[in-house]
C-alpha positions as CSV (number, residue, x, y, z in Angstrom):
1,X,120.5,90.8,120.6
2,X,122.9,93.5,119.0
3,X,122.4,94.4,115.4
4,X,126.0,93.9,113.7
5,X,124.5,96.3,110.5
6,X,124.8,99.8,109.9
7,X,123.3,101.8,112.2
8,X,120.9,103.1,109.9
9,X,119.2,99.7,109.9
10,X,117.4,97.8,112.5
11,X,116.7,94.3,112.7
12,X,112.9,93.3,113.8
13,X,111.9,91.1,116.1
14,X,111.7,88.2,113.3
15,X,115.9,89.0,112.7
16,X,115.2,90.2,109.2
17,X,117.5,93.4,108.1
18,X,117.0,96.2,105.7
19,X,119.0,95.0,102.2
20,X,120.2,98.2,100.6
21,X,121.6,98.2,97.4
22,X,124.8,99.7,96.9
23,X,124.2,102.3,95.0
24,X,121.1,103.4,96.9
25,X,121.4,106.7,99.3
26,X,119.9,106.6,102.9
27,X,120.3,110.1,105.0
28,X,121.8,109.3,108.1
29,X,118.7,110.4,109.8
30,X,116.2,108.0,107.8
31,X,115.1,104.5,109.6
32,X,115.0,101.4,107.8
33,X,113.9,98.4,110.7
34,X,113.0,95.2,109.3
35,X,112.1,93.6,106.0
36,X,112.8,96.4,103.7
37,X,114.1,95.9,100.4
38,X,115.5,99.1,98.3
39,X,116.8,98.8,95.0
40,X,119.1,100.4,93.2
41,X,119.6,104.7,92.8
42,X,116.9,104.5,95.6
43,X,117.0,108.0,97.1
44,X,115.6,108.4,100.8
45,X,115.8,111.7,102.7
46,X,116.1,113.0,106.0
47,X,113.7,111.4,108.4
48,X,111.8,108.7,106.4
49,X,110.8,105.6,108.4
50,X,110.8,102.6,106.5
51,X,109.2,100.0,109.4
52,X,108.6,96.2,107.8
53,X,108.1,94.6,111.4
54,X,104.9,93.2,112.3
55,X,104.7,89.6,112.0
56,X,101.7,87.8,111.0
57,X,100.7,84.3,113.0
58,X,103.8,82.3,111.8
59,X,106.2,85.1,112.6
60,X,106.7,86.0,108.8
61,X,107.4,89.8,108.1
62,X,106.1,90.5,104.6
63,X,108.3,93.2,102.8
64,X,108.5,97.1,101.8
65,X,110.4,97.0,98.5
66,X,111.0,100.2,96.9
67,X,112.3,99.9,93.5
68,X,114.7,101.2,91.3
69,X,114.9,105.1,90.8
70,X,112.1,105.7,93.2
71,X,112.7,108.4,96.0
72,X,111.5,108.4,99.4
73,X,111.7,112.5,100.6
74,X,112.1,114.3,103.7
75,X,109.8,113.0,106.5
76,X,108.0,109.8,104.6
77,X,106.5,106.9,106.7
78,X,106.1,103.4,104.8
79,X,104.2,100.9,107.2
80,X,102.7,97.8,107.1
81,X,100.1,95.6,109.1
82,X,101.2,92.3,109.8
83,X,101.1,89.7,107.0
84,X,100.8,92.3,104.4
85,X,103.2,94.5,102.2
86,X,103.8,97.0,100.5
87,X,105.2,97.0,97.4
88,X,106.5,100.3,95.6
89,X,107.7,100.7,91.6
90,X,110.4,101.4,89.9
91,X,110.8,105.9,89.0
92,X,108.5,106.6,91.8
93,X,108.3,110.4,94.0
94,X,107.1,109.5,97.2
95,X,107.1,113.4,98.4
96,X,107.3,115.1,101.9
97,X,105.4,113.3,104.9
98,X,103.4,111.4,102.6
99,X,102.6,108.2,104.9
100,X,102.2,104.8,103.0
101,X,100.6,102.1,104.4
102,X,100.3,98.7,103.6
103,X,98.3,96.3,102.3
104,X,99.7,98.7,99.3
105,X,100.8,98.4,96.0
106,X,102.0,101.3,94.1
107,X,103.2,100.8,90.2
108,X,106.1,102.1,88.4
109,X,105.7,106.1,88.2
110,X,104.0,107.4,90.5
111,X,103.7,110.3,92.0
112,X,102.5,111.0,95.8
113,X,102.3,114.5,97.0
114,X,103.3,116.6,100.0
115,X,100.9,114.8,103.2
116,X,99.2,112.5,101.2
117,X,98.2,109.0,102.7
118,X,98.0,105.9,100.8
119,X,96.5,103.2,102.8
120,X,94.9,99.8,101.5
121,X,94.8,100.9,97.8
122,X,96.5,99.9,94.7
123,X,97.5,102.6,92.3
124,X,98.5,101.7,88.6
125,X,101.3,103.0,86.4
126,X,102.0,106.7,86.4
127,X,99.3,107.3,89.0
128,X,99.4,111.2,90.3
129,X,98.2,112.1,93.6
130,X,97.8,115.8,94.3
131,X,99.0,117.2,97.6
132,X,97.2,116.3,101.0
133,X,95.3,113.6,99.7
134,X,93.6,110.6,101.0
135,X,93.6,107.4,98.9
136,X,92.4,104.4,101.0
137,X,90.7,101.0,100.0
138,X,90.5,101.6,96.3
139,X,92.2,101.0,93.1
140,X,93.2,103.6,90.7
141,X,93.8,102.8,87.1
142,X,96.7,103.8,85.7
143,X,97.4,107.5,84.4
144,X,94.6,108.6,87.1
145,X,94.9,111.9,88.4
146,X,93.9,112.7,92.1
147,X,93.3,116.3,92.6
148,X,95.1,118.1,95.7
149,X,92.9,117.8,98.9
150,X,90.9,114.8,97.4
151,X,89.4,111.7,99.2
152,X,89.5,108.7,97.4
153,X,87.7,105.9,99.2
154,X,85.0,104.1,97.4
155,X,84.8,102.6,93.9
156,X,82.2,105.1,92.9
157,X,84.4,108.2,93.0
158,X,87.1,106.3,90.9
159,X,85.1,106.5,87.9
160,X,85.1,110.5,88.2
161,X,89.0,110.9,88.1
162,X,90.6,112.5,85.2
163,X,93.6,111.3,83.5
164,X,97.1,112.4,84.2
165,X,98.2,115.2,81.9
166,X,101.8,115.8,80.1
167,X,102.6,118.7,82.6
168,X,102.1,116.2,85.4
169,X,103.9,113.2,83.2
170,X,107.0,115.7,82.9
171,X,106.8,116.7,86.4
172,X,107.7,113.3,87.7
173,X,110.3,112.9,85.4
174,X,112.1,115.9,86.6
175,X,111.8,114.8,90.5
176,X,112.9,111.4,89.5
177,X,116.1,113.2,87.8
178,X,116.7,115.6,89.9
179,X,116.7,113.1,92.9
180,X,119.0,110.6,91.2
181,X,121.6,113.3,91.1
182,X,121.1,113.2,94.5
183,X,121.7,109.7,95.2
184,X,125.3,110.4,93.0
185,X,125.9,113.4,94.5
186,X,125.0,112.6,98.7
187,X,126.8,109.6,97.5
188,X,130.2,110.8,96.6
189,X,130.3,113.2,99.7
């Protein structure tokens, strides 16, 4: 069956359809297919895949929901197995082919770096993940700081995390600005 959406998004095979809000930008290369929900000044770059579309054993797709302010760069996968989600926070920097996949929770600002993976793990507020890290099947409390090249997957090496500093704290805060200009300016063109 035809999609009668924007081209940008693709229905699943359970009929449900990205919602974008308005004020959101999506680069024309990016795919959005499915459940996805992406809230408002929502940035997402040039060849993200946003892919809500396994169903579980009653057909239900559970969501992707990227909130408010957050920014999905250049090359970014977001997945999820069926009858799970993923659920991402308001203000967050999802950087450069960083893949996230679901079950996965990820609080309000946050920070994933270039290649990371995020895969069965919830990380709290203002969690910061280092470039080309592996966070899997854990939780991280929030303010936790993953250092760049790090693999995260048992409780044990949780405990041995440092906290997020200021210089990382005003990093994110920067990305998240610069990327909402962005959104306003990719917007207006």
């Amino acid at each position: 069956m035809p999609c009668d959406c924007n081209p940008k998004y693709h229905p699943n095979t359970s009929g449900d359809i990205p919602k974008v809000h308005p004020s959101a930008f999506v680069d024309p290369t990016a795919k959005l297919v499915g459940n996805v929900e992406v809230g408002p000044n929502v940035y997402i770059g040039p060849n993200a895949v946003i892919r809500a579309d396994e169903p579980d054993e009653n057909d239900r797709v559970f969501p992707i929901v990227i909130g408010e302010n957050s920014n999905v760069q250049d090359g970014v996968v977001i997945h999820t197995h069926a009858g799970q989600g993923v659920s991402i926070g308001k203000g967050c920097c999802l950087t450069h082919n960083c893949l996230i996949h679901g079950p996965c929770t990820i609080d309000d600002g946050c920070f994933i770096g270039f290649k990371s993976i995020i895969y069965m793990a919830h990380l709290g507020e203002n969690v910061f993940v280092n470039a080309g890290s592996v966070v899997q099947s854990v939780e991280l409390p929030p303010r936790t700081l993953v250092p760049a090249g790090s693999a995260i997957t048992r409780d044990s090496q949780v405990t041995d995390l440092e906290d997020v500093t200021a210089e990382e704290t005003d990093m994110i805060k920067k990305v998240v600005k610069v990327n909402r200009h962005l959104v306003k300016g990719y917007s207006n063109m």
